[in-house]
LUMBA-67751 format. One record per residue (C-alpha): residue number from 0; x, y, z. Coordinates in steps of 0.1 Angstrom, whole numbers, plus 5000, padded with zeros to 4 digits. Layout:
// LUMBA-67751
NUM, X, Y, Z
...
// end
This chain:
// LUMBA-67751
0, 5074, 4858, 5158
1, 5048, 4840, 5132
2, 5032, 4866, 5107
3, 5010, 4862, 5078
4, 5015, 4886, 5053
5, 4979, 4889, 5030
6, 4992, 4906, 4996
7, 5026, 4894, 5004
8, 5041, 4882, 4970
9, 5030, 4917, 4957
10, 5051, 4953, 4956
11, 5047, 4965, 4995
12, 5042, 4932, 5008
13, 5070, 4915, 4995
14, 5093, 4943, 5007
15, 5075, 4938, 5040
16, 5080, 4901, 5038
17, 5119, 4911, 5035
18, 5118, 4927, 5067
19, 5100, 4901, 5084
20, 5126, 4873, 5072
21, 5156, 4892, 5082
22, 5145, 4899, 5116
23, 5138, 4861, 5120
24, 5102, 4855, 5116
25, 5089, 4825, 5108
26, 5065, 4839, 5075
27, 5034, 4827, 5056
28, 5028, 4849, 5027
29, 4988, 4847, 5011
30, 4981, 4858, 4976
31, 4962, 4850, 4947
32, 4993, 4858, 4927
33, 4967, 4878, 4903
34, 4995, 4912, 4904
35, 5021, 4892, 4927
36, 5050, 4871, 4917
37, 5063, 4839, 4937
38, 5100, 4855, 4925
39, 5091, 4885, 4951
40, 5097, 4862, 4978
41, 5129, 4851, 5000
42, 5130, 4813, 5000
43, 5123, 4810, 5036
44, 5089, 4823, 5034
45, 5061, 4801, 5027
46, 5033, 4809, 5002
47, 5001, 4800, 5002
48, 4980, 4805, 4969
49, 4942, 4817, 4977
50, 4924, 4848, 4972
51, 4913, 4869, 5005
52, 4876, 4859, 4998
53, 4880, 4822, 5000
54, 4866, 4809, 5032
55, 4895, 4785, 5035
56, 4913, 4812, 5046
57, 4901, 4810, 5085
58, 4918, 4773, 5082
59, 4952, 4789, 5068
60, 4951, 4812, 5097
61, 4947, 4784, 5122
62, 4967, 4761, 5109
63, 4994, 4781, 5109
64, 4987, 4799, 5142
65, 5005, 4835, 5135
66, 5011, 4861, 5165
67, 5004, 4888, 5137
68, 4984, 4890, 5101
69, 4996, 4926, 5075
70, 4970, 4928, 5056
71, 4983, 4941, 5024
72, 4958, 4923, 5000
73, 4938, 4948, 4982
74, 4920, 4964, 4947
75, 4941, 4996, 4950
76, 4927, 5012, 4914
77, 4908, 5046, 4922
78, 4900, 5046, 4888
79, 4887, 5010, 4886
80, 4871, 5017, 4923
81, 4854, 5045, 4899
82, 4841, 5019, 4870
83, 4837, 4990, 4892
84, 4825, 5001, 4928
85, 4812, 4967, 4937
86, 4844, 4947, 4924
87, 4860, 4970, 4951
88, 4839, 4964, 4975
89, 4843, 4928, 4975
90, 4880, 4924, 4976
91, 4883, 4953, 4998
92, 4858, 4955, 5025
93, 4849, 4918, 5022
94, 4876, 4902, 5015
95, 4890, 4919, 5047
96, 4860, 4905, 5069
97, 4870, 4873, 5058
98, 4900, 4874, 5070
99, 4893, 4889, 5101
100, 4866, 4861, 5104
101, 4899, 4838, 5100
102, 4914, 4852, 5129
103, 4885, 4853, 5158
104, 4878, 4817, 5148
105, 4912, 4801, 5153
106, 4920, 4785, 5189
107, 4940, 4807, 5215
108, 4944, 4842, 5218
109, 4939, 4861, 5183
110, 4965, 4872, 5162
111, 4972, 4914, 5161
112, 4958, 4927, 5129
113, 4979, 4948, 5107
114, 4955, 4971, 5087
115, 4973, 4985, 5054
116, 4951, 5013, 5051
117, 4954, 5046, 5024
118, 4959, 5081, 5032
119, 4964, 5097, 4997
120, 4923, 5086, 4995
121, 4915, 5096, 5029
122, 4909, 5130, 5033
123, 4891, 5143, 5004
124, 4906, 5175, 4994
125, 4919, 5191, 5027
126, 4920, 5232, 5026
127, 4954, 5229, 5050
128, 4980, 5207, 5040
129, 5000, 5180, 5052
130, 4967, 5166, 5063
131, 4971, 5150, 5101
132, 4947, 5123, 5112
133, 4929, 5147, 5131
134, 4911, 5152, 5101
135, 4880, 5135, 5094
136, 4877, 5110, 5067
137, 4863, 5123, 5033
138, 4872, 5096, 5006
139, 4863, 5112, 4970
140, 4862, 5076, 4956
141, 4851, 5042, 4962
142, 4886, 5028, 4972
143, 4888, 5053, 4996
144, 4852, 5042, 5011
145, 4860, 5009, 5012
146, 4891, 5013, 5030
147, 4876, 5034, 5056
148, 4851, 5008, 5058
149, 4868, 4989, 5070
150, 4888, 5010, 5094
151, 4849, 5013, 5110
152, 4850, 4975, 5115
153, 4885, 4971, 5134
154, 4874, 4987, 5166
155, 4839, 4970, 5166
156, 4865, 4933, 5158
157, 4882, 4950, 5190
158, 4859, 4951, 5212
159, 4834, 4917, 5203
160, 4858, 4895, 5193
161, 4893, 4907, 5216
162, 4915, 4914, 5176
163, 4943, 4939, 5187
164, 4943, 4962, 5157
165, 4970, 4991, 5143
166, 4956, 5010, 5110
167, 4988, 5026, 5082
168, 4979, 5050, 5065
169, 5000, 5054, 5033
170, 5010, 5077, 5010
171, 5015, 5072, 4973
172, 5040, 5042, 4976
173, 5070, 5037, 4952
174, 5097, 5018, 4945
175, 5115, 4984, 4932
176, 5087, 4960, 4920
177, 5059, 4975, 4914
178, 5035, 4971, 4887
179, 5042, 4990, 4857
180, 5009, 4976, 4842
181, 4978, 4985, 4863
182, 4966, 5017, 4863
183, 4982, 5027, 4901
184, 5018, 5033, 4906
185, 5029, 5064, 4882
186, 5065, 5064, 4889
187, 5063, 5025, 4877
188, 5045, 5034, 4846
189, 5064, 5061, 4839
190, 5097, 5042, 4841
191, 5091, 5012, 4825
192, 5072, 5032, 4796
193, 5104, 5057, 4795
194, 5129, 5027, 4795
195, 5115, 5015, 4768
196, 5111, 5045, 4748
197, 5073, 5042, 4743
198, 5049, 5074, 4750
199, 5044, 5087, 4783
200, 5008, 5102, 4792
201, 4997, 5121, 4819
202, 4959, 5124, 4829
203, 4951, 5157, 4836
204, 4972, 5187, 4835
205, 5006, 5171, 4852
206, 4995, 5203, 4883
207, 4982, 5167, 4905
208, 5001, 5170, 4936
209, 5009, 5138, 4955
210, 5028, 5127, 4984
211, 5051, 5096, 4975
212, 5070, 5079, 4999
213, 5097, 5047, 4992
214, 5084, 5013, 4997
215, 5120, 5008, 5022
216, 5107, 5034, 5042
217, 5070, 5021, 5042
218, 5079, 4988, 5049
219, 5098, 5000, 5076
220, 5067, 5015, 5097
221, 5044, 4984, 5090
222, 5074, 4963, 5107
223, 5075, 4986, 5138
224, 5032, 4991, 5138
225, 5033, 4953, 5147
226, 5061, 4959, 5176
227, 5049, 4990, 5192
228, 5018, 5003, 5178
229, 4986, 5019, 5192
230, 4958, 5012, 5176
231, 4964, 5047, 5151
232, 4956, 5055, 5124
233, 4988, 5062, 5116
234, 4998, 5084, 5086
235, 5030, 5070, 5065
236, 5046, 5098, 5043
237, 5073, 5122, 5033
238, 5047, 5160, 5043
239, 5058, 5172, 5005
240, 5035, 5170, 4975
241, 5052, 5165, 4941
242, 5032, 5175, 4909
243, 5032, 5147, 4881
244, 5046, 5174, 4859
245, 5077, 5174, 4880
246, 5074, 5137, 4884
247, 5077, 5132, 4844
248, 5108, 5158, 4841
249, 5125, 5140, 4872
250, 5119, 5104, 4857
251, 5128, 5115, 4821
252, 5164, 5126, 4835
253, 5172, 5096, 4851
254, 5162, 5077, 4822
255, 5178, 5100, 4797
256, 5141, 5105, 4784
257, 5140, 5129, 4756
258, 5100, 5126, 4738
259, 5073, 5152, 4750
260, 5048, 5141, 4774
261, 5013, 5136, 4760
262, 4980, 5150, 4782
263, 4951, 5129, 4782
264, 4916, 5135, 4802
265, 4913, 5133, 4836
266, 4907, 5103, 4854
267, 4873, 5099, 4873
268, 4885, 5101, 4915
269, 4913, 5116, 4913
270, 4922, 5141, 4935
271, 4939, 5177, 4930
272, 4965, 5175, 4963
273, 4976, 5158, 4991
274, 5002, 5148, 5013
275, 5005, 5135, 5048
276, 5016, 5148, 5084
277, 5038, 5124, 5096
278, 5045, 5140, 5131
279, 5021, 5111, 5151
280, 5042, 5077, 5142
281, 5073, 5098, 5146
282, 5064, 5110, 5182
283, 5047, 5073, 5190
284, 5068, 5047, 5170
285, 5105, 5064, 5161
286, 5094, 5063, 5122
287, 5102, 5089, 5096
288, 5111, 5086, 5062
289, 5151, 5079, 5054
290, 5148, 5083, 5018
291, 5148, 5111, 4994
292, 5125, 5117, 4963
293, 5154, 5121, 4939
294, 5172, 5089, 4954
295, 5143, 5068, 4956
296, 5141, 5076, 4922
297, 5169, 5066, 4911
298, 5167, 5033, 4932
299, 5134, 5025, 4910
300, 5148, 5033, 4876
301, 5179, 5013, 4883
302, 5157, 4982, 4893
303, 5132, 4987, 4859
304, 5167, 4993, 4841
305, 5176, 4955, 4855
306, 5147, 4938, 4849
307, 5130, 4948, 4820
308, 5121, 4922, 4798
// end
């Protein structure tokens, strides 16, 4: 198989990439290289350097004729979302049209579309949880919108332009890789920051429950979206919430962390909990998660451990 991988030289998509290149696909990775490093990537893949919104992207797409495009490029900040709504909106809703744009205009039969979509800022505040898909979508921030946006578009792309679509739906994603600078990705924060003995702070009151799911695991159920998927939306996680409180006290043991945490304010679209029914990709696609919290963990330290600078 040919795949583009949008996003692909950053944290998910380079662990996707993996799994691509050792199944034997032939892989073009586009990113801007703003968050993602070229040193992500196997040697085999090929890299092309553009953001999501250039309109040279539709002759990327053609030239290199792929039977499938995950589209992992994305602003994935709440907070920022938060400051900066319409920044979001550009990378994330039309950034995405662009690419989609990229696909209906290049000769023969259009590539399946891979949509890498969010479930921790899907569904609001559900009274039940794990929340299912059968829930209806009530993003409590901007990134959420936009990603829902755009989950409107893919069945409209469907149906005008003949772009086979599959929507993931992820949890809070972690593991080897990610940034420890943004302002997404706690357990990366938290490691890094602990690693290197600095001050650890928690926004909020640490009670923030989240659903977080290894990036092995996630990239896993994007690779068999592509084989076997319906058109979903699929939810990708673990069913447990962890509170950041716990979080900080599992982290600070595996680093041998010893400082207090420090509480700061809350941050503006932030939700209080959340995790995700899984039952739906199991029963359809043969996915669950294989990994542990606690060994996940400990993957993720090891990594920071290995390459901090």
């Amino acid at each position: 198989m040919k795949s583009i991988v949008t996003g692909g030289a950053g944290f998910i998509g380079s662990h996707l990439v993996d799994r691509l290149v050792d199944a034997g696909d032939e892989v073009l990775v586009v990113d801007d290289l703003s968050s993602g490093r070229q040193v992500n990537l196997p040697s085999t893949a090929k890299l092309e350097e553009m953001d999501i919104g250039d309109e040279r992207i539709a002759d990327v797409i053609a030239g290199f004729a792929p039977d499938r495009v995950f589209h992992a490029a994305a602003q994935i900040s709440v907070s920022l979302s938060a400051r900066e709504p319409m920044t979001d909106a550009k990378t994330n809703i039309l950034g995405t049209l662009n690419v989609l744009d990229g696909i209906r205009n290049a000769p023969g039969d259009p590539a399946k579309f891979i949509f890498v979509s969010t479930g921790g800022a899907m569904y609001g505040e559900p009274e039940a949880l794990p929340a299912s898909e059968t829930l209806p979508a009530m993003p409590g921030s901007p990134y959420g919108a936009s990603k829902h946006t755009v989950e409107i578009y893919l069945p409209v792309y469907e149906r005008l332009f003949g772009i086979k679509h599959t929507t993931v739906r992820l949890a809070n994603v972690f593991g080897p890789r990610q940034d420890p600078h943004g302002e997404a990705g706690v357990v990366a924060i938290f490691s890094k920051a602990m690693l290197a003995g600095k001050q650890v702070t928690i926004f909020g009151d640490g009670k923030d429950e989240r659903d977080y799911v290894y990036v092995g695991d996630v990239a896993d159920a994007l690779a068999k979206s592509a084989e076997d998927g319906g058109t979903g939306p699929y939810n990708v996680g673990t069913g447990v919430g962890t509170n950041v409180n716990t979080l900080f006290g599992l982290l600070a043991e595996l680093c041998q962390y010893e400082q207090k945490v420090n509480y700061g304010p809350p941050r503006a679209g932030d939700i209080g909990k959340i995790s995700l029914d899984s039952a739906l990709i199991e029963r359809e696609l043969g996915w669950r998660p294989g990994t542990t919290l606690i060994d996940g963990l400990a993957e993720t330290v090891a990594w920071f451990r290995e390459n901090s600078a």
